[in-house]
N, C-alpha and C positions, 0 to 999 in steps of 0.2 A: 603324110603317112597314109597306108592305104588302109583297105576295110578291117584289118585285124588290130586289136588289139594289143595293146603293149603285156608282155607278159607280168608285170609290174602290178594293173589293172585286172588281169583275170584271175576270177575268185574259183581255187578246187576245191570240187567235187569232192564231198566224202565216197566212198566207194560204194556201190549199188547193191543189195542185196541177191542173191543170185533168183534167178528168176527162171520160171516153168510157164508155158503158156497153160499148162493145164492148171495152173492155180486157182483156188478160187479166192478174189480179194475179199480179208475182214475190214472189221470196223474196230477201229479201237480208242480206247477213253483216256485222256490222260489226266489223271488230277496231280494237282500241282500245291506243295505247301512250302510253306516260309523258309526249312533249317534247320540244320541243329549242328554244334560243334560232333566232331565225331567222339572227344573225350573231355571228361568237366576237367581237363589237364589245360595252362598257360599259354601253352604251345597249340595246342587244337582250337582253344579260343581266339588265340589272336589270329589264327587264318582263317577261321570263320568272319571273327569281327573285321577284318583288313577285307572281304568281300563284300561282305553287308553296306560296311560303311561308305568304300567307295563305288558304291550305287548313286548315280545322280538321284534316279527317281524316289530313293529313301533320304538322301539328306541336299537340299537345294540350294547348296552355297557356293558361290564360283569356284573353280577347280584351284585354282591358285590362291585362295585364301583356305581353301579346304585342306589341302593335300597336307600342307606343312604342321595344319594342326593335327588334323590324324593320324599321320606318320610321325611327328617331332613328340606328341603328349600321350593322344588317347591310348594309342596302337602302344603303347609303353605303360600303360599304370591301370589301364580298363580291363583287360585280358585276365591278371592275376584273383582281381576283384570277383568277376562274373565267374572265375571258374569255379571258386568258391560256393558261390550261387546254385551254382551246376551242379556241384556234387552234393547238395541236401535234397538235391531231386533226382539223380539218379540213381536207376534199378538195375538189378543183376543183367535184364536182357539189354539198357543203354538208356539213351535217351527216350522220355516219354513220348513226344511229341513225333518222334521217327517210329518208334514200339507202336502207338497208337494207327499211327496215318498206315503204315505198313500193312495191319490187321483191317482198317476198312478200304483198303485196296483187295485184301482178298474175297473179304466179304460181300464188298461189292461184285465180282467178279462172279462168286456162285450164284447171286442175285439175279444181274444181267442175266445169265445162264438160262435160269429157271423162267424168267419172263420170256425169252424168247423161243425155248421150246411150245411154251401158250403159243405165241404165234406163229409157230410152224418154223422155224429156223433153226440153226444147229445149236445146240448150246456153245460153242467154241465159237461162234461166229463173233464176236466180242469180246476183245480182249483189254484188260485193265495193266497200269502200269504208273508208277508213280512216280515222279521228280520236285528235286526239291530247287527250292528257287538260290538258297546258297546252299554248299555243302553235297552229300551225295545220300542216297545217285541222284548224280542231273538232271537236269531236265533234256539235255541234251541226249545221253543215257538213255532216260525210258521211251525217247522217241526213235532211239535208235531201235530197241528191243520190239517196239511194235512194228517197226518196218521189217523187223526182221522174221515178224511174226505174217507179214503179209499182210499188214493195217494199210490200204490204199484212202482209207476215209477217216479222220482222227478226228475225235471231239476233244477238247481243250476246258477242263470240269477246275477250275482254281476251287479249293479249299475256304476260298475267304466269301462268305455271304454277301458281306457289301461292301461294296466297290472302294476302293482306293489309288492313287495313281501311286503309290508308295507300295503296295502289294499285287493287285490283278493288273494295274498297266505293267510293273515290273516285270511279273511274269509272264506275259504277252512278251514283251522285249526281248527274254531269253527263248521262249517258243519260238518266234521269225526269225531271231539269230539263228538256231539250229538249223531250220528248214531252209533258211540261204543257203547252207552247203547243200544241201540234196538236190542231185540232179532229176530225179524224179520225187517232187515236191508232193507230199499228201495233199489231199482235199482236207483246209480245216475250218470246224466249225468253233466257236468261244461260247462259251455261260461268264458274262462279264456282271453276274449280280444274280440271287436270290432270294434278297434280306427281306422279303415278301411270300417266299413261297409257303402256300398252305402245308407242305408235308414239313418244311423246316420247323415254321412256328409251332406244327405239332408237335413234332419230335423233341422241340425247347417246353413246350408247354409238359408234357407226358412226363419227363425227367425230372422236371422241378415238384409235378406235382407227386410224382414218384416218393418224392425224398422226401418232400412234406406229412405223409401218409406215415412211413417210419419215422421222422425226426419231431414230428412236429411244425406248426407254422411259425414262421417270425414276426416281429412288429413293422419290419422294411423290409423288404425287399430289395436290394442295391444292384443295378444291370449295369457291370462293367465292360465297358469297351475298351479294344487299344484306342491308345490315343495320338491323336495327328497334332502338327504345328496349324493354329490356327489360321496363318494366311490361307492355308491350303483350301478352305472354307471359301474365303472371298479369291481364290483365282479359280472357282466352277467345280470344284470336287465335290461329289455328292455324296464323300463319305458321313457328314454327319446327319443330314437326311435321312439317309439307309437306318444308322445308327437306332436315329429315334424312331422310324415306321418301324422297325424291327418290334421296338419297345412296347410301341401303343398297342402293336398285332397279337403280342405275346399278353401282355396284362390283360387284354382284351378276354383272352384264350383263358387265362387263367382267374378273371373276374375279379382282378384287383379295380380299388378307385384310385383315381391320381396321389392321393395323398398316400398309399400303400407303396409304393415304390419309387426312385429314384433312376435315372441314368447320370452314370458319369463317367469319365474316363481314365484309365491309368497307363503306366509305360512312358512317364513324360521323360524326353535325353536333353539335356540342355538348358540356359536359361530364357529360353525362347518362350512365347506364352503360347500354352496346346488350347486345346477345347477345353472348356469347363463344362460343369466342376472337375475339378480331379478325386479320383477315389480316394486314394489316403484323406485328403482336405475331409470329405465325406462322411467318412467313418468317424475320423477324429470327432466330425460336429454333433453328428447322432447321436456319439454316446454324452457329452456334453450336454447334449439337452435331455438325458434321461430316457433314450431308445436300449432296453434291454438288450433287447435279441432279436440281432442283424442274420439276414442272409445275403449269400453273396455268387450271383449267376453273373456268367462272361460269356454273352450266346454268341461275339462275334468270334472265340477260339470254339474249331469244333474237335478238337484235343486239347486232352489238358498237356500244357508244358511249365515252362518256368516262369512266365507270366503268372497261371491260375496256379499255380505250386506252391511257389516261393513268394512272388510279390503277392497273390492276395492269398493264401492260406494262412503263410507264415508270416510274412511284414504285416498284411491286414489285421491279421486276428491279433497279430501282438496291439497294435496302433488303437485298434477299438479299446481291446481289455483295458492297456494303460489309462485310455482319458476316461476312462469309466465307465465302459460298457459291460455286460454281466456275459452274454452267449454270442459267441460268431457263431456260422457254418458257412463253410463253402462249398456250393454245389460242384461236384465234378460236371465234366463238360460233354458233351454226347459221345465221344469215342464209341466205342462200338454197338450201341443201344440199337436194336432192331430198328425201332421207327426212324429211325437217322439214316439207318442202312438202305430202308426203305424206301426214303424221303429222295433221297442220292439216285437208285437208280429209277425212280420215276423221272427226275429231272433229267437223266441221262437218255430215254427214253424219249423223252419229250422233245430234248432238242436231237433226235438223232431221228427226227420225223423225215420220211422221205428217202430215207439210206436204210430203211429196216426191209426193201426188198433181199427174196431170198434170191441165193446166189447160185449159178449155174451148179446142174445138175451133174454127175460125173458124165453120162454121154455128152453130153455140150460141152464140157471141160475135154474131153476127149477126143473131137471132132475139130475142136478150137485147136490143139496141140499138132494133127495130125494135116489140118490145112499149111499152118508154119513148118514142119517139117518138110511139107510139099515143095515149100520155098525156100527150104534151105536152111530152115534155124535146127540149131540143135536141141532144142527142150522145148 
């Protein structure tokens, strides 16, 4: 065969955004979150869950003992269940968790803005744009909206604080998938973990103690994370590491001693063994040995959805009350709390070190335009 290509092997190009040489290239942000069915309806469930599920990097079982069971069971009796689920937590505007991430996409957005006019930039030099890892809009989607916005340099901001191959490598996965189609490929940078950051822990710490100041304090403190399948532990994943520095940096923050709080995990699928403890288990036992009044913080969701809603607002508080505990509260999750918003575009700032040059001037953009037309382009 000679030097080309079987047309079989060549991968297209999505189409190019039209282009001016007098442009000036931005910078744009993409944060990235888990999902949401589009409606707490059967049918919107089960094409959410029929994506989710057949995710290798969410569920790591060979594809041929996988497939049969999620298409022949789950994909058939799970979908009715959760949608169920779904609608004790949905609101007039939709899902929370897309309501929420939606609002610190723009929030974020007037932030960046305002930081970089301090530094002498445009405020628009920065543009935010959101996708989701299943469901919409894509991730595919927001990266298209930033190309089209003129984003030449893309920072890659996932949602999720500490690191999981099940969540931030996932959506990495979908990020390179997309950008294989673009023939002119952005510059991109990843925040692959912050479950350390000083502005985060603050942002957790300010919220909690926010709530405590109104509600009162409790006798525990319970810090739920989602939860992973335990091998994932022993094959190099540093999710539950992150997990508990997260923990120690936050009680730290908020002057508990070890005995005042707990970490544990909830969202188990399967009868596979996750991290322990698990939260239900948890609740159940505290109030068993005479813990009154539980709180209950999820610093790894930074929106609340159906996880912080339904599984610990509502299955928790019921699980406590019954075995005999007198007060739950469940802290809401930072959604659009200033110091979060705050927290967000520092770290966006911080890795966009190096790309916060400003960008040609309209004569340089205009000189630049008028040499290419000398040679022949049209724009």
């Amino acid at each position: 065969m000679s030097g080309t290509l079987a047309p079989s092997r060549v991968k297209r190009c999505l189409p190019e955004p039209k282009f001016s040489h007098d442009r000036a290239g931005r910078l744009g942000v993409l944060l990235i979150n888990l999902g949401t069915p589009d409606a707490p309806t059967t049918s919107a469930v089960r094409r959410y869950l029929a994506e989710f599920l057949s995710d290798p990097r969410v569920v790591e079982i060979p594809r041929v003992v996988w497939k049969p069971l999620l298409h022949g069971v789950i994909l058939r009796t799970r979908p009715a269940r959760s949608a169920q689920r779904y609608g004790t937590i949905w609101t007039k505007d939709g899902s929370p968790l897309l309501v929420h991430s939606l609002r610190q996409r723009t929030l974020l957005h007037g932030y960046l803005g305002q930081r970089l006019k301090i530094l002498g930039l445009p405020s628009d030099h920065a543009q935010v744009e959101l996708g989701m890892r299943y469901g919409a809009p894509s991730i595919a989607e927001a990266l298209a909206k930033l190309r089209e916005s003129g984003c030449e340099r893309i920072l890659v901001l996932p949602l999720y604080p500490q690191y999981a191959a099940s969540t931030t490598a996932s959506a990495l996965d979908a990020v390179f998938a997309a950008v294989s189609r673009m023939r002119r490929m952005p510059a991109l940078r990843v925040v692959d973990a912050y479950h350390d950051a000083a502005g985060y822990i603050g942002a957790l710490a300010q919220n909690i103690n926010d709530y405590w100041v109104k509600n009162g304090r409790p006798n525990k403190l319970v810090l739920s994370f989602h939860g992973v399948p335990r091998r994932t532990l022993d094959l190099g994943d540093p999710y539950h590491c992150h997990c508990h520095k997260t923990a120690r940096l936050l009680a730290t923050e908020l002057g508990l001693k070890p005995e005042q709080y707990a970490v544990t995990f909830q969202s188990r699928f399967g009868r596979g063994e996750w991290l322990k403890p698990y939260t239900g288990a948890m609740l159940v036992a505290l109030a068993r040995e005479g813990m009154r009044r539980v709180d209950v913080a999820c610093p790894g969701f930074v929106s609340d959805c159906l996880e912080t809603l339904e599984e610990i607002a509502l299955d928790g508080r019921a699980a406590f009350l019954k075995a005999g505990g007198a007060e739950f509260h469940a802290i809401p999750c930072l959604n659009e709390r200033p110091a979060w918003i705050a927290a967000l575009a520092d770290l966006a700032l911080k890795n966009l070190g190096g790309w916060l040059d400003p960008p040609p001037d309209a004569a340089a953009r205009e000189l630049t335009q008028a040499r290419a037309k000398a040679r022949g382009a049209e724009a």
